[in-house]
MINU-555846 format. One record per residue (C-alpha): residue in three letters; x, y, z. Coordinates in steps of 0.2 Angstrom, whole numbers, plus 5000, padded with zeros to 4 digits. Each point is the difference from the previous one (the first is absolute). Layout:
<atoms>
ALAXYZ
...
</atoms>
This chain:
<atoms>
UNK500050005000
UNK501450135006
UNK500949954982
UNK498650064990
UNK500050185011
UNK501950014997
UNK500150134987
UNK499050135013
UNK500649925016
UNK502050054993
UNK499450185001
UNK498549985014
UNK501449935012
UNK501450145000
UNK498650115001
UNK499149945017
UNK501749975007
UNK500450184999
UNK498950085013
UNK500449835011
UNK501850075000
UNK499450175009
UNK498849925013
UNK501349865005
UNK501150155006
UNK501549915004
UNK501649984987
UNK500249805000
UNK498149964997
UNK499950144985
UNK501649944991
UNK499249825003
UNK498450054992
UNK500950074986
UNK501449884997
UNK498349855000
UNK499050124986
UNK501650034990
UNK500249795001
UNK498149964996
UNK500350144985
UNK501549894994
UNK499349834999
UNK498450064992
UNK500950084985
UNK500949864998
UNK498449885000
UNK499150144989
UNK501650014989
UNK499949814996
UNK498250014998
UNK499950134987
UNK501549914990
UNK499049835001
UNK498550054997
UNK499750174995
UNK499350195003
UNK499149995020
UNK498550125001
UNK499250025016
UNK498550095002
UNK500050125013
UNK498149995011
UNK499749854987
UNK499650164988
UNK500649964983
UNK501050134991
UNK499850094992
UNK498750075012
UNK501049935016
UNK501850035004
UNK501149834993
UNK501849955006
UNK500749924986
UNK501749915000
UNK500949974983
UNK501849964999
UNK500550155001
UNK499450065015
UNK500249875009
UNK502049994996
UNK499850185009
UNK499249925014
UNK501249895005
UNK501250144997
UNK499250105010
UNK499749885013
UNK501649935001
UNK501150195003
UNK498650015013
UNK500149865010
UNK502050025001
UNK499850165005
UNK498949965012
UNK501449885009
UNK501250124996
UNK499350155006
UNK499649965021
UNK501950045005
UNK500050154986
UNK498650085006
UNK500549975019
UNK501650104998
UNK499050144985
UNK498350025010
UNK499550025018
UNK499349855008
UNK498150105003
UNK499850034981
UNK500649844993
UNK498249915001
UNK499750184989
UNK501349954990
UNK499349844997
UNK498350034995
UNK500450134989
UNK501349854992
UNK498549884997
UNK499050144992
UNK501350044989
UNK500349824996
UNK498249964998
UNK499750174989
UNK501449934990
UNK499249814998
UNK498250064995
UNK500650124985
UNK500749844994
UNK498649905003
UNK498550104995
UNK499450044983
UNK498750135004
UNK500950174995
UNK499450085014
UNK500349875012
UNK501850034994
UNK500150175005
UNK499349985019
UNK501249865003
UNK501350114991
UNK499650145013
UNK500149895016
UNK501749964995
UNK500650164997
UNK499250075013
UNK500849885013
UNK501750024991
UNK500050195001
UNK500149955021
UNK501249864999
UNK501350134989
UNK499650135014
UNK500449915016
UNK501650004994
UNK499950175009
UNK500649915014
UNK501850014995
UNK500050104986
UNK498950175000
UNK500050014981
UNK499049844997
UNK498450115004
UNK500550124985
UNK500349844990
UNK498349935005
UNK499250154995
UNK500750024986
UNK499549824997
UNK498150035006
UNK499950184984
UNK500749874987
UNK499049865003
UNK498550105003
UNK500350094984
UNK500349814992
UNK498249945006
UNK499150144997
UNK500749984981
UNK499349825001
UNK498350065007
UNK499850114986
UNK500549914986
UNK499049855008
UNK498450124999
UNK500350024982
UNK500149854995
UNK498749965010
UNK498850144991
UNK500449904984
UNK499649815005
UNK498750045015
UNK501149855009
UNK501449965014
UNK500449824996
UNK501850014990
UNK499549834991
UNK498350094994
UNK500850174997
UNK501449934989
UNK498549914990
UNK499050174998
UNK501550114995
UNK500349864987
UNK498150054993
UNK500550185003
UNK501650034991
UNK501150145000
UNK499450165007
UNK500650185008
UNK499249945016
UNK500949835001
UNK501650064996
UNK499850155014
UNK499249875014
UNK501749884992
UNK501350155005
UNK499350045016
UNK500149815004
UNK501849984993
UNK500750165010
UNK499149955017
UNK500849834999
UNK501650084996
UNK500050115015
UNK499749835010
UNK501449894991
UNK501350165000
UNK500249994983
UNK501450134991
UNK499850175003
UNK498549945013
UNK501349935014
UNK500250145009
UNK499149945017
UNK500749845000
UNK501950035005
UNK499550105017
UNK498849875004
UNK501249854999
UNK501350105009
UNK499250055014
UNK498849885004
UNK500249865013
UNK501349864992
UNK498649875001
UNK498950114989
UNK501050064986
UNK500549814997
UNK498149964999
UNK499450144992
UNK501649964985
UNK499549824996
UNK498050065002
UNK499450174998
UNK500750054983
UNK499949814994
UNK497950015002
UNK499850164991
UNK500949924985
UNK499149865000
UNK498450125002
UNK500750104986
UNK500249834989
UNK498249955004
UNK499350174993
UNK501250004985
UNK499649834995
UNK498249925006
UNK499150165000
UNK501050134986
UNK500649854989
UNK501650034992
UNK498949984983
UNK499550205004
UNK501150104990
UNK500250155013
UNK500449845013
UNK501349934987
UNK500850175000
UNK500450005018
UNK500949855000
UNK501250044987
UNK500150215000
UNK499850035019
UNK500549845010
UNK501549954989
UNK500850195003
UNK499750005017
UNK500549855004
UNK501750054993
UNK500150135005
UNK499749945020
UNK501349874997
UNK501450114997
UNK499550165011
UNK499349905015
UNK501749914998
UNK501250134998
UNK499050105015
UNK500349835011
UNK502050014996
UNK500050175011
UNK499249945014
UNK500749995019
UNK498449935007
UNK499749844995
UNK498149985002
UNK500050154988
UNK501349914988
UNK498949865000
UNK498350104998
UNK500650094986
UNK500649834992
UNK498049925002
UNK499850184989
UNK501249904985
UNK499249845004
UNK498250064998
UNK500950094985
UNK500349784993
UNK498349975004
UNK499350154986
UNK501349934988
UNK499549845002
UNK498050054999
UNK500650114985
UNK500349834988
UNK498349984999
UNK500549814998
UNK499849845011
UNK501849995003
UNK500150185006
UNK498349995011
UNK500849835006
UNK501850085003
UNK498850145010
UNK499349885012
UNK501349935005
UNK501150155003
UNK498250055010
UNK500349835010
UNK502250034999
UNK500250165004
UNK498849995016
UNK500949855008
UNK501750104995
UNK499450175007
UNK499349945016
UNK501549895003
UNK501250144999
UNK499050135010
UNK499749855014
UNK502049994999
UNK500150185003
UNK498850005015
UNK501149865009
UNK501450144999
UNK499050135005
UNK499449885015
UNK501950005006
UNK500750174994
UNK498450105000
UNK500550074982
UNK499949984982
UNK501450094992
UNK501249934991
UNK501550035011
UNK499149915013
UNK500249834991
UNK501950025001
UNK500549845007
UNK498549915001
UNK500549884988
UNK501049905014
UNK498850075014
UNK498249944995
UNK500649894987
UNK498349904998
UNK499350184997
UNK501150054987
UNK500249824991
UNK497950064998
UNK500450184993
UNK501249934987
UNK498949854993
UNK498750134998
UNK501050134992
UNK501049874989
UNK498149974994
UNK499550184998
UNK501349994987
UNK499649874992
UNK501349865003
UNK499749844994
UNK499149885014
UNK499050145006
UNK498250054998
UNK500650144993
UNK500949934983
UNK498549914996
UNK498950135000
UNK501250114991
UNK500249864988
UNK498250014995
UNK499950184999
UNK501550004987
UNK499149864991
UNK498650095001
UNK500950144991
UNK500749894987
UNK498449914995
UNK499750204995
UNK501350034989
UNK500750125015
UNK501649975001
UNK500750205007
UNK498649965013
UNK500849845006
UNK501750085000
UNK499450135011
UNK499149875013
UNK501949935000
UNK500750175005
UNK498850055013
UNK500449835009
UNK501950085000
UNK499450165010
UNK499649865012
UNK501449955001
UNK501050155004
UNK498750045016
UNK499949845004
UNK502049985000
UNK500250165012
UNK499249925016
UNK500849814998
UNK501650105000
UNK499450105016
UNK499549835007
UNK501549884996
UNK501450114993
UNK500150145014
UNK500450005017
UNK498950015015
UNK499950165011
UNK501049975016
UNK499149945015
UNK498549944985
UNK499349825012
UNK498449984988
UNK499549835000
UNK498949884989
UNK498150044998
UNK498849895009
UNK499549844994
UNK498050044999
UNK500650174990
UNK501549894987
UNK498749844997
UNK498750114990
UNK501550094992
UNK500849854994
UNK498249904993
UNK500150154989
UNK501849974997
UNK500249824996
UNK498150034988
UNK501050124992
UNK501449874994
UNK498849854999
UNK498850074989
UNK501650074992
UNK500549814996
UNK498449934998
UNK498850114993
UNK498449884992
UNK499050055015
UNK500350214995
UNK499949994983
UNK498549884997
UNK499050135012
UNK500650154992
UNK499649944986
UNK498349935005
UNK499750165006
UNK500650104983
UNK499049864991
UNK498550065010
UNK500050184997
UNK500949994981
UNK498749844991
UNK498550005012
UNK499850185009
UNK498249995003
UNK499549805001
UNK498249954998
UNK500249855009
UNK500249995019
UNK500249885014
UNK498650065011
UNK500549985020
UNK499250065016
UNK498250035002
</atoms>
């Protein structure tokens, strides 16, 4: 019975834990609470994942009212590969974060902290999971509402986190008011709310000025969301300042979900088959995305702060994911997924590594890693398999993803665009290079005694760590889902046929 309630029961859960958190009033119960949501989340992705991929497109019926009068969940493979993403940064974030938080957040506002976690989580699961327009937006607002929070109680150590959280809360605000009104548009034009049945009726509609005005509001409110190039403003003072644990879950989850929301509105609602949608992918996305490569990347080389360093290379990362959307081709939409999937695992691992450090030194620049090589070896060893996979060894997530984007290209004809994926992996290189030197190459400051992280803060860090080089060495389970997921959105974006679960 609970496995047919599974696709709403993976948001309903989170969700009810939330306000438990604050009632239970005490540290230990909240991260409890949290750390069993998080766990539920996980395994229910997984068993929706394998569903979805056995037996196809999940559509539960909100109320047991059938869309599209009534809201519907539905689970492809491509939001389900999400899901699990999602799911997974959040659950070993979860574990992670009790002995961050401890050190980052006074004891009497942790349950706070907590809540407003599951929230943020929960917002982030039901704008995978719902296929109601609408829905998306309130889902998307209880996650960026809650996240404004978590970046500004990094106030506690740092004053500038509430600057950076409000400059946060006038982006994203802008972002969703974008949404809203290019959602009203096309609404006016279809008279409905269910993605599956809009994409249907702007198939009957065609082209039109409204359309493509309701498309460009959509397009630059998720753009605001996903930070992409010149729209990344907010993102590096929100990852900077806010508490370690959060800037490592809001990395592999927050901008991840408004690219997949972006790719569910470009393909299952727009079509690529639009022109003015077409357009986009090739004349806007392609530019930007190169653009954010090289500039994100060459701003990241300069950086003394390395949760900024790292924040402004997500900016060049998201910049791969545009490229990659930009082919407008299953290899491309595959290699997109899974640098979606990569990069988040990558990301969260390396900004966990940099909260271990900032758990013993209480600082993130660069000159605080001198040394720590030989000091928190089991820290570092992290740090340097996830940059070795930013860049794109081979063995690491990173290369196959990579691999895909620059077939991707060449399946276009796009050679110059290949070569400069190639470069921009370089520029990651040079940043990357700076702190292993710091770390291994240079001495230790005199009278320096850090020691090892704990183990309940290293174990999270290094599921990440070893994902990264097992699915770097096998990959069948990553690139069948990816490209599941692209096959989803690319060949069937609005499927007539569903398996009906729930009520």
């Amino acid at each position: 019975m609970m496995l047919a309630h599974l696709p709403v029961l993976e948001v309903l859960v989170p969700l009810a834990a939330a306000p438990l958190c604050a009632l239970l009033r005490r540290p230990l119960l909240a991260w409890g609470v949290v750390m069993a949501s998080t766990t539920f989340a996980l395994g229910g992705s997984l068993v929706l994942l394998f569903q979805v991929l056995s037996n196809g497109v999940i559509s539960y019926h909100i109320g047991d009212w059938a869309p599209p009068w009534g809201i519907e969940f539905r689970l492809d493979a491509a939001n389900s590969f999400v899901l699990v993403l999602v799911s997974l940064v959040g659950t070993m974030c979860a574990i992670y974060g009790r002995k961050s938080v401890e050190r980052e957040i006074s004891p009497e506002a942790q349950p706070l902290f907590c809540t407003l976690l599951l929230l943020c989580f929960a917002g982030m699961l039901g704008v995978t999971s719902t296929g109601d327009a609408f829905n998306l937006f309130v889902f998307l607002e209880i996650s960026s509402l809650s996240t404004y929070v978590l970046v500004a109680m990094g106030a506690s150590r740092d004053k500038r986190a509430l600057t950076a959280a409000f400059t946060y809360l006038l982006v994203g605000t802008i972002g969703a008011t974008f949404y809203v009104i290019g959602l009203g548009l096309v609404y006016a034009l279809t008279g409905t709310l269910n993605m599956a049945d809009m994409a249907l009726r702007i198939t009957d509609i065609g082209d039109s000025s409204t359309l493509r005005v309701g498309f460009a509001f959509i397009i630059i409110g998720f753009g605001l969301k996903l930070a992409i190039f010149p729209l990344h403003q907010w993102l590096p003072n929100a990852y900077t300042y806010a508490p370690s644990m959060v800037s490592a879950f809001l990395a592999g989850t927050a901008t991840k979900v408004a690219v997949y929301a972006s790719l569910r509105f470009l393909y299952t609602v727009f079509s690529p088959n639009l022109h003015f949608d077409a357009q986009v992918l090739q004349t806007l996305f392609l530019p930007l995305g190169l653009a954010a490569i090289f500039v994100a990347s060459g701003v990241a080389i300069f950086q003394s702060n390395i949760k900024r360093l790292l924040a402004y290379s997500s900016v060049a990362q998201v910049g791969y994911i545009l490229v990659g959307v930009s082919f407008a081709n299953i290899t491309g939409l595959t290699a997109t997924f899974l640098h979606l999937f990569n990069h988040a695992i990558m990301k969260s691992g390396l900004l966990l590594a940099v909260g271990c450090v900032v758990y013993r030194t209480g600082s993130c620049s660069i000159s605080t890693f001198r040394g720590l090589g030989h000091r928190m070896p089991w820290t570092m060893a992290a740090f340097v398999i996830g940059g070795l996979s930013m860049i794109g060894i081979p063995a690491t997530v990173g290369f196959i993803s990579k691999w895909y984007l620059v077939l991707g290209a060449l399946e276009r004809g796009w050679w110059p665009v290949a070569f400069a994926m190639v470069a921009g992996s370089l520029l990651a290189l040079i940043y990357f290079g700076r702190i292993v030197e710091a770390a291994y190459l240079q001495p230790s400051p005199e009278g320096n005694k850090v020691t090892e992280a704990p183990l309940s803060m290293l174990a999270p860090l290094w599921v990440l760590t070893i994902s990264c080089l097992a699915l770097g060495i096998n990959s069948e389970f990553t690139v069948s889902s990816a490209r599941a997921a692209a096959n989803a959105l690319f060949f069937d974006p609005h499927p007539g046929l569903s398996m009906q679960v729930g009520p």
